[in-house]
Phi, psi and omega in degrees: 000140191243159200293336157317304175308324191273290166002301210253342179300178204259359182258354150301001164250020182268326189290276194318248190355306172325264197312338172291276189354299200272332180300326190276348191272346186268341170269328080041252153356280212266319162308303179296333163279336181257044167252335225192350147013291166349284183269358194276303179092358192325147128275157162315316199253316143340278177302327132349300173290306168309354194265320200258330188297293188283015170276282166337254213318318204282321182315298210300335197269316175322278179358297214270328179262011156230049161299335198268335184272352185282312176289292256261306169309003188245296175286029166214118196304201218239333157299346168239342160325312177290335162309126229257347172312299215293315172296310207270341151284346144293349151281359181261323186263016159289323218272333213272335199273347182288255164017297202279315157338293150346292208255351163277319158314290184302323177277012134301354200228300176312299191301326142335266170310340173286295178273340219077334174253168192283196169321145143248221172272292195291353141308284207287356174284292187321317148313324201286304196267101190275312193298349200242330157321281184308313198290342207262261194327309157350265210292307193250043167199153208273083173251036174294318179280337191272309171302306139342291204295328208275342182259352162285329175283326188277342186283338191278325174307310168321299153330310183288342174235020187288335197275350192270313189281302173335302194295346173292333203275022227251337195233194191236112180246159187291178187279300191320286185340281162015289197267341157309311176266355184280342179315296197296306163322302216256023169273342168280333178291298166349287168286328152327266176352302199290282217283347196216142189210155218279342161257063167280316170211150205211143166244115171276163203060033210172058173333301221269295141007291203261349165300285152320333148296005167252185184278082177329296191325328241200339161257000133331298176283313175298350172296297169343291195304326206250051162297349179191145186235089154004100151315263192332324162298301211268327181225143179329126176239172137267214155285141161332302191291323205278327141320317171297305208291303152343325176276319194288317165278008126318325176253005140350109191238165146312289200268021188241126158239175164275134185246018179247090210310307193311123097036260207292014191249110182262047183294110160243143173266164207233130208234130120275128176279135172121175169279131174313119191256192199234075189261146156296164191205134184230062177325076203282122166237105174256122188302140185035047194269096175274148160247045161291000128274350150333130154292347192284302167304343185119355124005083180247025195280337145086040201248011159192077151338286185300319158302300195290337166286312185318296174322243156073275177288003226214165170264122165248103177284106184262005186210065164239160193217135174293153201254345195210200176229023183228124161315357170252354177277345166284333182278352247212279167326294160286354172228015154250352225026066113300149198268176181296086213278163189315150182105214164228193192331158179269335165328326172271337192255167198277153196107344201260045172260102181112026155305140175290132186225177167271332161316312164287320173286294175298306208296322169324310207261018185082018164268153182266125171246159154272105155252131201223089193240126206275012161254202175296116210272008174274349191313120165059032205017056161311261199320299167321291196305261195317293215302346192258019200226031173075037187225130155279136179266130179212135185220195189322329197273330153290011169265138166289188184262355185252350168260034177266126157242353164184121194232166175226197170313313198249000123170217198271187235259171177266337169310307177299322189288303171291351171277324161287081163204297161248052147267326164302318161261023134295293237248353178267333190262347172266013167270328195121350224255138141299150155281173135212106198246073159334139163227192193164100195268179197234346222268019181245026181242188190263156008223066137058040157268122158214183168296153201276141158110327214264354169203172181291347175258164191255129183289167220088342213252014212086192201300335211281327178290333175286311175306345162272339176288337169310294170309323165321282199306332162302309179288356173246349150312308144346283170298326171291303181300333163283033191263318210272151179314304165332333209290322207285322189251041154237137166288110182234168225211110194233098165224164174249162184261003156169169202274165160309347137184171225238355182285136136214208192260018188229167173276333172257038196301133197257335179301302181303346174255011190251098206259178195256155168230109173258142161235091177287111160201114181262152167096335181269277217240146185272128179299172204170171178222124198254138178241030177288136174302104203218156177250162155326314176324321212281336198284352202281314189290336181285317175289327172281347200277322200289339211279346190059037164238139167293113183198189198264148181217123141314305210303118193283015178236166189236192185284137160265352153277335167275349179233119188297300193266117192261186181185164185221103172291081182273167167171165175240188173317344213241318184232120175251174197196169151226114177272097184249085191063059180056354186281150148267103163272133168209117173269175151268162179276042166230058221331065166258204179194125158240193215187142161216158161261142199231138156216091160064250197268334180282164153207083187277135194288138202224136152334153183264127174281125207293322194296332188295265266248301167310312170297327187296310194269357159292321184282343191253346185268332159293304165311325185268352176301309247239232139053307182257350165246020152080056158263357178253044158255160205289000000 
């Protein structure tokens, strides 16, 4: 067939649909680049590369979204294809497929703007969880007009090919035909499926770069195909055994033995002299609390008061790191300590019940623990994940009506959230009970709604106005909390569960993982400011160290008070790292390796070092080892 013939043929409208396809992505394509200019660092051949790579993804992706339209051209014959009803609802559902197209741009570009990168596991949570999502776009986009727009476009387009799509119906193509090229069409998605994956073709070193040369559309899906990723298939391992034995004298501590001979076991009892206390533990985990909002960082913007006085009184951790870019990898950490295995959280996945946890270890030890969080708690399996995991749960649904005073898409305010925190812990101290209370604010997300009257910014107005009412609210917690019987004998405990954002031009930016850990208690502990290099992994064993309790540990972190020399766990679903004495080791789900050398904001690419690289796959291949053979349950 020559391109006339495929024109006026019924497979002409597979061409026409193409070129909008390809026309928008490429417009797309070029809006996110010149949005990010910047950070792309681009060259002649760079762009060059993003153009023709993402010209590839854009073929791959086509494949795949008009498979439904190939069948349909295939199987209906050519008197109702030719039906001129039967045509003008095949034209309603071209415009509906336009549309959809449209409105995959415009969320490509608010996501964008949001994360830096293109679709992901968190795209495909926004699918999952619709009702907190829809209610999220609601609240912080004008989307009458965003809706307007996406159907003015579709309509122009439309237009701009009716003349094209007419021409299909003008000639008779045969069954043989037919069943030829419809052969061919689904035989590329077919090979596609086998042969190609979104690191098929990668521009390295240049994250940003290499973002852009993909399909959202198409990383979309592949989030979907990867919710979990086979160490072993995907990243250098070594033998198991060989893993083990390596993780285990990593986690050799002074105060530590083994109590197992077995290889594949890491059980240590965990030994402190002296007497054991029962201090309460009050957890703040604040969303997208970076700390590059700090003034103690370089911050001058005066956008958390309360915090920068709090440090002050606190154990101040000045060299932490979030292990991930999502609040359930935040979550995953500070209460198994394990580091961040490929895929996506174990908060999520199936199987996760009865993990050794800190919840479980204080509950061992007579505490009542708690998670207490202020939207719904099926969100990201929250509520699942903390109740089977030695945590009683209070999510949205537990607020009375009188004790909401301002709520959004993603639940109520952070005032409301610490006033049941205590009250949960009043009702835990008229039992007798030590506490341990997980919390988890909400108010520091878009879209950056909170109550009127309560800081100097007007809510809506963005992250600097969420992050101070996040800051409000804490210093009248505070300030609430020395009212109660409790306050003299608790640990309260202020980390984010990952930064406000997490792109940059390296895959791993390490500046992006460094969220603040304050450990408050006057009257426990004398303030200070500690500068070990420490991850999430590290707060649970670090916590059990204030408490002077002895006990069997799981646990892949160590105390940070007791250990000088550190390290750090970072990842995204896909590339895990470590950070060791400035080296950043990282693998890909190509069973590959880099190296960067980190000074402060830079990271220049380094040789690899084998001991670095060997330490990096013992802690992760042993976690997912752990994991799939159900050796981390309590």
């Amino acid at each position: 067939m020559n391109v006339k013939k495929i024109m006026y043929s019924r497979y002409g409208t597979v061409v026409v649909f193409g070129f909008i396809f390809l026309l928008l992505a490429f417009i797309t394509r070029t809006v996110l680049l010149v949005a990010d200019f910047s950070n792309v660092d681009p060259d002649i051949l760079c762009i060059f590369q993003i153009y023709t790579y993402g010209l590839f993804y854009d073929f791959v992706t086509l494949s795949y979204f008009v498979i439904p339209l190939i069948l349909y051209l295939f199987f209906v014959p050519n008197v109702v294809y030719r039906n001129k009803i039967i045509f003008w609802i095949f034209n309603l559902f071209f415009i509906v497929s336009v549309g959809i197209l449209v409105f995959s741009c415009i969320g490509e570009g608010l996501f964008w703007e949001e994360f830096g990168i293109r679709y992901n596991f968190i795209a495909v949570d926004y699918l999952v969880y619709t009702h907190e999502v829809i209610s999220n776009i609601n609240e912080s986009y004008n989307m009458p007009l965003i809706i307007s727009g996406i159907l003015f476009v579709s309509f122009l387009l439309f237009l701009g090919v009716r003349k094209h799509l007419k021409n299909t119906v003008v000639s008779i193509t045969r069954f043989k035909t037919r069943l030829a090229v419809s052969c061919f069409l689904l035989l590329v998605p077919l090979l596609s499926f086998y042969a190609i994956d979104q690191d098929t073709l990668e521009i390295k070193d240049t994250t940003y770069a290499n973002e852009l040369a993909h399909n959202g559309i198409y990383q979309l899906f592949s989030a979907f195909r990867n919710n979990e990723l086979d160490y072993k298939k995907f990243y250098l391992s070594i033998s198991d055994k060989a893993a083990f034995a390596n993780l285990r004298r990593s986690l050799k501590t002074p105060n530590s033995f083994y109590i197992s001979n077995d290889p594949f076991d890491i059980r240590r009892q965990i030994k402190y002299s002296g007497e054991e206390k029962k201090y309460n533990i009050m957890l703040i985990t604040v969303e997208s609390l970076s700390a590059s909002f700090f003034t103690r960082f370089g911050n001058n913007e005066n956008i958390t008061p309360n915090l920068d006085n709090i440090v002050k009184k606190s154990l101040f951790f000045t060299h932490f790191f979030a292990t991930g870019t999502r609040t359930v990898r935040g979550m995953e950490a500070l209460t198994l300590s394990l580091p961040p295995t490929p895929g996506s959280s174990i908060v999520k996945r199936p199987n996760n019940e009865g993990l050794f946890s800190l919840g479980s270890v204080l509950g061992s030890k007579g505490y009542l623990s708690s998670f207490i969080y202020s939207g719904e708690g099926y969100f990201d399996n929250m509520n699942y994940f903390f109740g089977n995991n030695g945590y009683k749960t209070f999510d949205r649904k537990d607020f009375t009506q009188k004790e909401v005073t301002f709520e959004n898409a993603w639940g109520v305010c952070d005032e409301d959230l610490y006033a049941k925190a205590m009250q949960v812990s009043d009702d835990a101290w008229k039992k007798g009970k030590p506490f341990y209370n997980f919390l988890m604010t909400t108010s520091n997300h878009r879209p950056y709604t909170y109550p009127d009257g309560k800081i100097d910014i007007p809510s809506h107005s963005g992250r600097s106005g969420a992050v101070k009412y996040t800051d409000y609210a804490i210093g009248k917690f505070f300030r609430e909390a020395r009212k109660h019987p409790w306050f003299e004998n608790t640990i309260f405990v202020v980390v984010g569960d990952h930064c406000a954002s997490s792109a940059g031009k390296t895959v791993l930016p390490v500046a992006n993982y460094h969220i603040p850990l304050i450990i408050y208690a006057p009257g426990i502990l004398q303030p200070g400011e500690i500068s070990t290099l420490s991850s999430q992994i590290d707060f649970a064993p670090t916590l059990m160290g204030l408490l002077n309790t002895s006990y069997v540990s799981k646990f892949f972190g160590k105390d940070i008070l007791l250990n000088k020399s550190g390290r750090a766990f970072i990842g995204t679903y896909q590339q895990i790292g470590m950070l060791h004495d400035d080296i950043l080791t990282v693998e890909m789900p190509t069973n590959r390796s880099e190296s960067f050398n980190v000074n402060g904001l830079q990271q220049t690419p380094s040789s690899i070092n084998q001991d670095e690289l060997k330490d990096l796959i013992s802690y992760y291949q042993s976690a997912s080892y752990l994991f799939h053979t159900k050796k981390d349950k309590f």
